[in-house]
Backbone as a printed PyTorch tensor [residue, N CA C, xyz], in Angstrom:
tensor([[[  0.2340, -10.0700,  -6.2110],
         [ -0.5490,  -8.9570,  -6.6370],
         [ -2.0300,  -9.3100,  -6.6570]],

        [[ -2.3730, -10.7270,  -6.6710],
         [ -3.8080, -11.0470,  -6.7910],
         [ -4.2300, -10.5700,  -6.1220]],

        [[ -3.1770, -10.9360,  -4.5770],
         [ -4.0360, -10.8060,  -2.9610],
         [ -4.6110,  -9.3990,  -2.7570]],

        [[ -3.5350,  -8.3900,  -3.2040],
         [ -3.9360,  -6.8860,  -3.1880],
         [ -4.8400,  -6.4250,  -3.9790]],

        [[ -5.2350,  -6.7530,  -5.3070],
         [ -6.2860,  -6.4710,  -6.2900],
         [ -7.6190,  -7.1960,  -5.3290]],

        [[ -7.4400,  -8.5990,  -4.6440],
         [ -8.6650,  -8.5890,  -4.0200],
         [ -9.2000,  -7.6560,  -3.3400]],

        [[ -7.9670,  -7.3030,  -2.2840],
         [ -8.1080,  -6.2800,  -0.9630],
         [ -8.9840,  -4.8990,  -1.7410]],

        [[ -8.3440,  -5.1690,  -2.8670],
         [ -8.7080,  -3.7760,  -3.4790],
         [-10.1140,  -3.8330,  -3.9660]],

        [[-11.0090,  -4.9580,  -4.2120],
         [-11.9860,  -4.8820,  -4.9080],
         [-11.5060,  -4.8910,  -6.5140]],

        [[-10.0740,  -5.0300,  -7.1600],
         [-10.1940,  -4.6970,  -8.9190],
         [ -9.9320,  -6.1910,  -9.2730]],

        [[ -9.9150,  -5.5040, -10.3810],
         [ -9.7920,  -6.8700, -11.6130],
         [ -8.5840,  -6.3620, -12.1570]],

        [[ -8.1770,  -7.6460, -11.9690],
         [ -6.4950,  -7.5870, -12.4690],
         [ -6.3600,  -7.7330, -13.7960]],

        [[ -6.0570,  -7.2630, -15.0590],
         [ -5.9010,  -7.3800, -16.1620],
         [ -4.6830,  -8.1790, -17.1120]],

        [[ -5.0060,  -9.0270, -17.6810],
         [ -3.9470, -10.0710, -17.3320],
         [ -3.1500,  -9.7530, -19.5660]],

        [[ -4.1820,  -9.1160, -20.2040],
         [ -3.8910,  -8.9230, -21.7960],
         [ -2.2510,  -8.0860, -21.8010]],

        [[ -1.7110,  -7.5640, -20.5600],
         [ -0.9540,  -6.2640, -20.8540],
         [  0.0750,  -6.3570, -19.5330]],

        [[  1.1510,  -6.3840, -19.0210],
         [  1.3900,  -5.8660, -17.5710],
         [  1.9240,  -4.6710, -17.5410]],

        [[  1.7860,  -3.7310, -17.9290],
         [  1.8510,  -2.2630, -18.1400],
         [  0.6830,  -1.6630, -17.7920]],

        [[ -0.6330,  -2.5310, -17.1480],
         [ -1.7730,  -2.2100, -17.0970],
         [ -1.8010,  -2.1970, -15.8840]],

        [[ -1.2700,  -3.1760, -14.9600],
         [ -1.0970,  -3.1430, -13.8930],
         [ -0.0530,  -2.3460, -12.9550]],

        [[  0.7950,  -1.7270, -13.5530],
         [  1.5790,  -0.9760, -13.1570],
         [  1.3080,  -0.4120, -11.7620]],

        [[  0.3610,   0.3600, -11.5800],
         [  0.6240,   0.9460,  -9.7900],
         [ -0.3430,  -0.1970,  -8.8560]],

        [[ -0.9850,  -1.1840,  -9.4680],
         [ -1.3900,  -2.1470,  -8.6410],
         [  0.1260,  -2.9470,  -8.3790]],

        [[  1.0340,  -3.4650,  -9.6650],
         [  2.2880,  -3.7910,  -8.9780],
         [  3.2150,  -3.3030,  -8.0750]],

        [[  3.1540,  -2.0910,  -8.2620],
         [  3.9990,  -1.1580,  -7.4750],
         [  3.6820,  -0.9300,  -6.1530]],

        [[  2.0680,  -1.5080,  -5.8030],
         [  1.6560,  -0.9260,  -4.5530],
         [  2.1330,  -2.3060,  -3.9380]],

        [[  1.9360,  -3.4320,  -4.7420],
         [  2.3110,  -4.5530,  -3.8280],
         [  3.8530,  -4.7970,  -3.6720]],

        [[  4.7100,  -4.1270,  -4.2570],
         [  5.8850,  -4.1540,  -3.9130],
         [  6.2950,  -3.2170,  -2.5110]],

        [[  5.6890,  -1.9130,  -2.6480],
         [  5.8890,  -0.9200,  -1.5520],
         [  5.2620,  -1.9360,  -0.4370]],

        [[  4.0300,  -2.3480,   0.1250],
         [  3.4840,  -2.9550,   0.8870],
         [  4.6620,  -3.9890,   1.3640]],

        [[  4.6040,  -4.9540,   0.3250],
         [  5.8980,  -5.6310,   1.0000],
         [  7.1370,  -5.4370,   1.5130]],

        [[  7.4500,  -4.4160,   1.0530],
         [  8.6930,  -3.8750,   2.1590],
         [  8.3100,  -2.9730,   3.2270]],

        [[  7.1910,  -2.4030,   2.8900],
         [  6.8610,  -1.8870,   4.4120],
         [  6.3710,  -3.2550,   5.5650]],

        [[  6.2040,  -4.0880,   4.9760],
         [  5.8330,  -5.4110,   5.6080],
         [  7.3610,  -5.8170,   6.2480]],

        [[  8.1970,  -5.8020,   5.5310],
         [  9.5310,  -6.5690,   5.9350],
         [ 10.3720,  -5.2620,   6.4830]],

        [[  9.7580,  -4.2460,   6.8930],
         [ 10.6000,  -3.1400,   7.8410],
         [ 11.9300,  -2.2950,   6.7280]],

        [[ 11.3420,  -2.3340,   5.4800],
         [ 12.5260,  -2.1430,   4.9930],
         [ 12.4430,  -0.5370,   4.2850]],

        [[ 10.9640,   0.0140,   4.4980],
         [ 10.5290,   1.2930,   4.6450],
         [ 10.0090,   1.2380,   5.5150]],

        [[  9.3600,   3.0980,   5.5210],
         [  8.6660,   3.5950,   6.7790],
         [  7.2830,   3.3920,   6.5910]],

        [[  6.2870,   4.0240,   7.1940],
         [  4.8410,   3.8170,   6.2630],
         [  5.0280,   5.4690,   6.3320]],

        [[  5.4650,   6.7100,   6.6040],
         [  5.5270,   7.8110,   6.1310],
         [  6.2000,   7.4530,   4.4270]],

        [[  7.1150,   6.2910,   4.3380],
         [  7.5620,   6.3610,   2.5410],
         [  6.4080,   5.3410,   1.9060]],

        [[  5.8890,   4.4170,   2.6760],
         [  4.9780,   3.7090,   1.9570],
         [  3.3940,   5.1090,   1.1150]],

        [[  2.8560,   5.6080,   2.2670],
         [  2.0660,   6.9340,   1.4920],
         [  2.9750,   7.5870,   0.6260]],

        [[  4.0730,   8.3140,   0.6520],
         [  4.6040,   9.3300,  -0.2850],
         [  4.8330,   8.1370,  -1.6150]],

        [[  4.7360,   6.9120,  -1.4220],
         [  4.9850,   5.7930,  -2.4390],
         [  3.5040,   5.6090,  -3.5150]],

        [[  2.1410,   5.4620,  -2.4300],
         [  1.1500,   5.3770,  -2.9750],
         [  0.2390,   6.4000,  -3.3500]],

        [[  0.9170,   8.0050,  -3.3070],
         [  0.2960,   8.9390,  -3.8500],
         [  1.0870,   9.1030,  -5.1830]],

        [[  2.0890,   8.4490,  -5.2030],
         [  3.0270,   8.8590,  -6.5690],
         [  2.1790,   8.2380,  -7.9490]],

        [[  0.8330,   7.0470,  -6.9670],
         [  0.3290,   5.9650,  -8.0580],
         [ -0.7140,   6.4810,  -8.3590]],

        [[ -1.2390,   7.7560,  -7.0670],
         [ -2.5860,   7.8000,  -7.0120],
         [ -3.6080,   7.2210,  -5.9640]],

        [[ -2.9070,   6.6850,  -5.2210],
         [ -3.4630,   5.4180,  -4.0680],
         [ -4.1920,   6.3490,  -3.0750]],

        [[ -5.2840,   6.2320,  -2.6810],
         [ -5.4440,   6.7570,  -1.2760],
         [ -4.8170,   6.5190,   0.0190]],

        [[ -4.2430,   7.3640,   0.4180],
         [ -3.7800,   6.4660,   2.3170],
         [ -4.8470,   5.6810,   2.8690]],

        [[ -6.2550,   6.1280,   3.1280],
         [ -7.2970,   5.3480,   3.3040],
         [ -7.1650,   3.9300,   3.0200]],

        [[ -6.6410,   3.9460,   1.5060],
         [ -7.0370,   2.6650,   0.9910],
         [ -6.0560,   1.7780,   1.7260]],

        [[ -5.0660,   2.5030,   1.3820],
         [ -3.4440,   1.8550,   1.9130],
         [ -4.0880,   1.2720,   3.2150]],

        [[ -4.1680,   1.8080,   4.4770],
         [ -4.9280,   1.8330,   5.8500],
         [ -5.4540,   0.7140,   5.4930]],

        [[ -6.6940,   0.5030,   4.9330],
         [ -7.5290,  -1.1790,   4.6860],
         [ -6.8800,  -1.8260,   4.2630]],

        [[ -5.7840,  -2.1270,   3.6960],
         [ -5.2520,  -2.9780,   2.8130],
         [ -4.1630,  -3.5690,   4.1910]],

        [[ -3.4790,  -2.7560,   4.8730],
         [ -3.1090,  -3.3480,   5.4930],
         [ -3.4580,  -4.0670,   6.6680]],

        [[ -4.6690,  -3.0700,   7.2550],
         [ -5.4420,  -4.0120,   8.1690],
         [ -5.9530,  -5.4040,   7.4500]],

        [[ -6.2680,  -5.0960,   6.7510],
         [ -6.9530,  -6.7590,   5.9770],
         [ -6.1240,  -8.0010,   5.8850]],

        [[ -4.7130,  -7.5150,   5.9200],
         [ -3.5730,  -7.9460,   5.3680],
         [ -2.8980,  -8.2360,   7.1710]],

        [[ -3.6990,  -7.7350,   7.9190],
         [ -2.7190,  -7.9120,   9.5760],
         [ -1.6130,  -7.5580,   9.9610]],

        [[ -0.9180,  -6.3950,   9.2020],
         [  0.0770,  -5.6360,   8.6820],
         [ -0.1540,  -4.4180,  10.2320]],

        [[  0.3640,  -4.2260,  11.1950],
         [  0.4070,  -2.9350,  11.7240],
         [  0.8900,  -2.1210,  11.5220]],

        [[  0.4990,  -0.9870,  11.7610],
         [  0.7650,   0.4480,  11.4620],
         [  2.0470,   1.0220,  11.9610]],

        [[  2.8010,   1.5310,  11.6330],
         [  4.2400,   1.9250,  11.8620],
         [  3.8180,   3.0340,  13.2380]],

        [[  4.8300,   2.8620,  14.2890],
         [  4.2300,   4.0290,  15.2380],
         [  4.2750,   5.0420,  15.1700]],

        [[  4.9580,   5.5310,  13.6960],
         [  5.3680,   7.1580,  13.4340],
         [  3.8060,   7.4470,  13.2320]],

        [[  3.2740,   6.8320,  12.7790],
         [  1.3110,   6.9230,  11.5590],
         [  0.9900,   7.7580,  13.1100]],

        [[  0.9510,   7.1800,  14.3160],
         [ -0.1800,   7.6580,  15.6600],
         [  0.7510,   8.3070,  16.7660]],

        [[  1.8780,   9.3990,  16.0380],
         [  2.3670,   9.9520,  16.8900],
         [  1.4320,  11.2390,  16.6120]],

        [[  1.1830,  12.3020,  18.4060],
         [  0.8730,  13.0050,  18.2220],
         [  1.7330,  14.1570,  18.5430]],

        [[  2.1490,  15.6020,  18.1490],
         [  3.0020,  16.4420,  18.6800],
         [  1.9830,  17.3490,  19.0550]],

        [[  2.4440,  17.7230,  20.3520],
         [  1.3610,  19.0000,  21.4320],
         [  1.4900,  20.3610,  20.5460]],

        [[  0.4870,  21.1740,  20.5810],
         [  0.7960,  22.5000,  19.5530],
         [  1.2210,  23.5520,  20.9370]]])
């Protein structure tokens, strides 16, 4: 969780872990979208539940060398 609070720019709060709650949660989702074990369509519906931006999500994984699931850059013709 450090690594992601860096990515993130926060300060991890160490008095409480109830404080950290959707910073833990994001690094759990991340890691299974890392190990193929979600989609990154469930990783966002994961990090809006925290509040997360997709944006952010997006940097975090580039930073992290994490690629983007190919569902993220499908386009459908209208």
């Amino acid at each position: 969780m450090a690594q992601l609070a860096r990515h993130l720019n926060i300060e991890e709060k160490r008095e409480h872990p109830f404080r950290n709650f959707a910073l833990n949660f994001m690094g759990m989702a991340i890691e299974a979208y890392r190990r193929d074990e979600i989609t990154y369509r469930k990783l966002i519906y994961l990090a809006k539940q925290v509040k997360f931006d997709s944006e952010v999500i997006d940097e975090v994984l580039s930073r992290l060398g994490v690629e983007d699931d190919i569902e993220h850059n499908v386009y459908v013709p209208k």
